[in-house]
N, C-alpha and C positions, 0 to 999 in steps of 0.2 A: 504493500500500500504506500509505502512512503516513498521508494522512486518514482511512479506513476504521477504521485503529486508535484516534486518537482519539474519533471516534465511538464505537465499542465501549467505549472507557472511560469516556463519560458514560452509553452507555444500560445497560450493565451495572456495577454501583458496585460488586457483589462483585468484579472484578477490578480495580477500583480501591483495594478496600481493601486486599487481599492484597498489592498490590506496594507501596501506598504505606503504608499500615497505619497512614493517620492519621485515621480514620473512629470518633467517638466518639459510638456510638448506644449506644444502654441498655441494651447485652447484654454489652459489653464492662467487665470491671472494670478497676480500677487500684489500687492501693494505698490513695490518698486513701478509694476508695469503700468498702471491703471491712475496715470497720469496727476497721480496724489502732489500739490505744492509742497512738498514736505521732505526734509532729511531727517529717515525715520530708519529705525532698528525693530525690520520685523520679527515678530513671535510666531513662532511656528503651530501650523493648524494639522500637520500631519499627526495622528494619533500614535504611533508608534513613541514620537520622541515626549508621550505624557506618561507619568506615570501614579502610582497609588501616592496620597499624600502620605507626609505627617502630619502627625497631631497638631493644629493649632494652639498656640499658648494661652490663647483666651477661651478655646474650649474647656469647660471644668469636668471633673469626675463622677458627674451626674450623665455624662453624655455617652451614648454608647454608638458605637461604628456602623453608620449603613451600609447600603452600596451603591457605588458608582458605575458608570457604563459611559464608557465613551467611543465615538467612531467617529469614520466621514463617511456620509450618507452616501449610496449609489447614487442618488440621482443630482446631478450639479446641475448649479442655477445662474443664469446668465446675470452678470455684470449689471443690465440697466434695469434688474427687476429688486436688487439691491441698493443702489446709491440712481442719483438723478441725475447723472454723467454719465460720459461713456469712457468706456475703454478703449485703448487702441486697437485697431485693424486687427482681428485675428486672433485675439487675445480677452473674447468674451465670458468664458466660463470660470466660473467658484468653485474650487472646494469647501464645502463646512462644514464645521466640527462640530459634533452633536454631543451634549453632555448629561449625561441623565442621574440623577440622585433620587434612588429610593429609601425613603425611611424605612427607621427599622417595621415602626406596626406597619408598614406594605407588606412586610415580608414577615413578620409574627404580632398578630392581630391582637393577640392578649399583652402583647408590652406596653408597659406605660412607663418609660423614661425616654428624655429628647435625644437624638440622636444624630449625627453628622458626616458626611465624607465629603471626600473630593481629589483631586489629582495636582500634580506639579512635576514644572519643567525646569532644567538644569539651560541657561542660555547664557552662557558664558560670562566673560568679566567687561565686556564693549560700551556696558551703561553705567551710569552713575547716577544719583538723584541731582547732582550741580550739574551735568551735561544734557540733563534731561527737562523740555518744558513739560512734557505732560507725556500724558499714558492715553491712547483712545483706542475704544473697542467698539466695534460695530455688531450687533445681535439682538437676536429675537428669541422673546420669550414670556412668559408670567411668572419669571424666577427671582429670589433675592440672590444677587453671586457676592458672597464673599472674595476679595481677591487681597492676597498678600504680595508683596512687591519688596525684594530684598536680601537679606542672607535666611535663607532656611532650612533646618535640620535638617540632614537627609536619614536621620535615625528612625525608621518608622515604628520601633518598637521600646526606644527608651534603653535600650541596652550597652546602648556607646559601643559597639561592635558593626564591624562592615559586613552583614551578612552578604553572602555570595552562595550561587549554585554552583562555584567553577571550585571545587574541594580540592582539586589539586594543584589548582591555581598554575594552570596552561597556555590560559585564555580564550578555551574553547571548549563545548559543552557538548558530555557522552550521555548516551540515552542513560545511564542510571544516573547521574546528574542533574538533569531535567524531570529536579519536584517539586521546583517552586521554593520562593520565600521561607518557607514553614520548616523547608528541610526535611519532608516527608514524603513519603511516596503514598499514592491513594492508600495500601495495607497498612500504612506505619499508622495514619490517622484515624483509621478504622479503630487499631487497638488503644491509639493516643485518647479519642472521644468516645472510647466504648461504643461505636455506633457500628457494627459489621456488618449493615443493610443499608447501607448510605455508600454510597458510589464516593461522594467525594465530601468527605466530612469538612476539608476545610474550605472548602469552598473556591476553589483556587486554579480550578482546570481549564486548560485551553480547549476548545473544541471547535472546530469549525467542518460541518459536513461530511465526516468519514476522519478527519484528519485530526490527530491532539489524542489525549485520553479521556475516553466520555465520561462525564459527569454525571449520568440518569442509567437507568435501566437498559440492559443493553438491547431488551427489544426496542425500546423509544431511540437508542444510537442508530440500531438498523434501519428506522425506518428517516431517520433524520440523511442518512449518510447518503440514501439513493434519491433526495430531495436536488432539485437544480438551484445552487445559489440565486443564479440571477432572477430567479421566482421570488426569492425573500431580502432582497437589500434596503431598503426600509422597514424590516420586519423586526423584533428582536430575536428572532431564533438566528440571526444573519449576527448579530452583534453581543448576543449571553454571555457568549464566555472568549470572547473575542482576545479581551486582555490578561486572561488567564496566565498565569508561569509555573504552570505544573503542565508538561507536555509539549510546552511552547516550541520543540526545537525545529520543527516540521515548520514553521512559521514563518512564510518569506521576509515577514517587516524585520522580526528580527535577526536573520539573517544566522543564526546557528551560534548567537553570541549565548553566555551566561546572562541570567539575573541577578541584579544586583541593589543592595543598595545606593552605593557608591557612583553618582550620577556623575559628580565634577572630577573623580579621579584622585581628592583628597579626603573624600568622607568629611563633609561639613557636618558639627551636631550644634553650631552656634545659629541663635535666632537672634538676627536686628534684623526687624521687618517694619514695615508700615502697609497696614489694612485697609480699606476701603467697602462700603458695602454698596455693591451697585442693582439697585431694585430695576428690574427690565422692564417693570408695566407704571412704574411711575414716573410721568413726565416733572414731575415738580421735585425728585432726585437732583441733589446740587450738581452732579458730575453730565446730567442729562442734557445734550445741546439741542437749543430747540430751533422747531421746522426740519429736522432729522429721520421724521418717520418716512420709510416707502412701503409699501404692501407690496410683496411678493402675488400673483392671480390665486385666492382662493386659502389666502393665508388667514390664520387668528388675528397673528400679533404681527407687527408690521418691526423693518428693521428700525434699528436708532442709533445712534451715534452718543457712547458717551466720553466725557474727556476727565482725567484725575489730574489736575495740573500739581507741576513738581516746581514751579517758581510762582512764592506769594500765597502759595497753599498751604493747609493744615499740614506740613508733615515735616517728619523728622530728616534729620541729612542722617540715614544710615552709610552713604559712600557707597557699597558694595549695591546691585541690583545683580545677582546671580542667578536668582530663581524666582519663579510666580507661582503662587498657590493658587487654585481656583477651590471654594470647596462650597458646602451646602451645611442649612442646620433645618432640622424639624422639631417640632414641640411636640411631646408625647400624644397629641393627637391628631395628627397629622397622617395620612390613610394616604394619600396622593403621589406619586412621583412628581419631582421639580425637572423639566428641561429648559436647558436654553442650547441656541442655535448662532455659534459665533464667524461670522463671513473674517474679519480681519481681528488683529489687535497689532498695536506695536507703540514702540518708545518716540514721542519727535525732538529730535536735537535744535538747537539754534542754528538757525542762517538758513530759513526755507524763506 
């Protein structure tokens, strides 16, 4: 099963692009192309280079861990049904990154404590808060987005250790290697969580259509496996377990690498950060720029433009902008998923 799939992912590039979404032909815009007045430092909307957060500091010990789900949608959306410009010649199409946060009671109905997640990206040392006028993000949604901007743990469990799937430390990852975060293999968690009727007790497995190690029932694998992806790309059976790191190594986006904590290469477990909370359905949001909405044909929520300005603004000169947290919170009653739909973001420097 698993050479077959690499095969299928040189001779078909569309399902190479969609998982890896690093595919930069002439249809796809970006910021730099799409005629922006700006000298700006894009953030990247490819899902691969996101990853599970850590804990925010102002999260307390009342809050327990949702989950998060992030992808880019199969279906791209043209450039003027986004912004009220165009883009250049040939250069019409968006990727967009879709970010989903289920609370916990989504997902166990009897819990009554608030709960939170969310993701972050490691983007190198190229920003600063003095080089920076502001932060803007273009998206749609009914979501509040927490977003942190600065130095962020990359410690996800508090342990001051760099966990790593690569044990022997190679730099390259052997199918017994490939268990994910946890350090387990699906048996080990079975006897970890006393649960030996759960497929994947911690919750951690990559699976995409025949490929990864299923998570469910292996009659519900079989019937999933002979499913045509491109029937579910908007669907979440397309994106479940998408960013799973238990079986990942079959995974074109990641390319056969290890999982790690260790984004930047030094294992940061230091937080100077500054937070912002950017509410997508409130136009009266200080960061919200207005006459910014466009309606996509047949949309909810229309895009917006919002701006976190880093000169004359509420915030701190942390120096470092290394990483972004994106995350979510729910209130112990809260039943709903939170999505939002982010077309760009990025940093703009002086002298545009």
């Amino acid at each position: 099963m698993k050479a077959p799939f690499r095969i299928i992912a040189i001779i078909f590039p569309v399902l190479f692009c969609f998982l890896m979404l690093a595919c930069d032909d002439d249809k796809t815009v970006t910021p730099e192309e799409a005629t922006f007045p700006y000298n700006q430092h894009l953030v990247t909307v490819k899902r691969v280079n996101w990853h599970p957060a850590s804990k925010p500091t102002q999260v307390d010990g009342t809050y327990r861990t949702g989950k998060t789900l992030w992808h880019n949608p199969g279906q791209r959306i043209p450039f003027e049904e986004i912004y009220d410009r165009e883009a250049q010649a040939g250069k019409g199409i968006v990727t967009v990154f879709r970010i989903i946060h289920r609370p916990l009671r989504y997902m166990e109905p009897d819990s009554s404590v608030p709960s939170w997640s969310g993701i972050m990206a490691y983007i190198g040392d190229d920003v600063t808060t003095t080089q920076s006028d502001f932060f803007e993000i273009r998206a749609r949604g009914g979501s509040m987005l927490h977003v942190d901007i600065g130095d962020i743990s990359e410690d996800l469990d508090g342990d001051k250790l760099a966990v790593t799937e690569d044990t022997d430390m190679n730099g390259t990852l052997s199918e017994e290697e490939d268990v994910g975060l946890d350090g387990m293999s699906d048996a080990e968690e079975k006897i970890f969580y006393s649960d030996p009727d759960n497929p994947d007790p911690s919750g951690d497995n990559f699976y995409f259509f025949g490929e990864g190690n299923c998570p469910l029932a292996t009659d519900s694998c079989a019937v999933l496996a002979d499913l045509n992806y491109n029937d579910f790309l908007d669907d979440p059976i397309y994106y479940e377990w998408l960013n799973g790191t238990d079986g990942n190594r079959e995974d074109p986006a990641t390319l056969g690498l290890p999982d790690k904590e260790n984004l930047s290469g030094g294992f940061n477990i230091t937080n100077a950060y500054n937070t912002f909370e950017v509410d997508l359905s409130d136009t009266l949001n200080d960061y919200y720029v207005k006459g910014s909405d466009k309606y996509s044909p047949g949309a909810f929520y229309p895009w917006r433009t919002f701006r976190i300005p880093f000169r004359g603004g509420d915030i701190e000169d942390t120096t470092r902008i290394n990483y972004i947290r994106v995350w979510f919170s729910s209130d112990d009653q809260q039943t709903t998923p939170d999505t939002a739909e982010v077309a760009f973001w990025y940093f703009v420097k002086p002298g545009y």
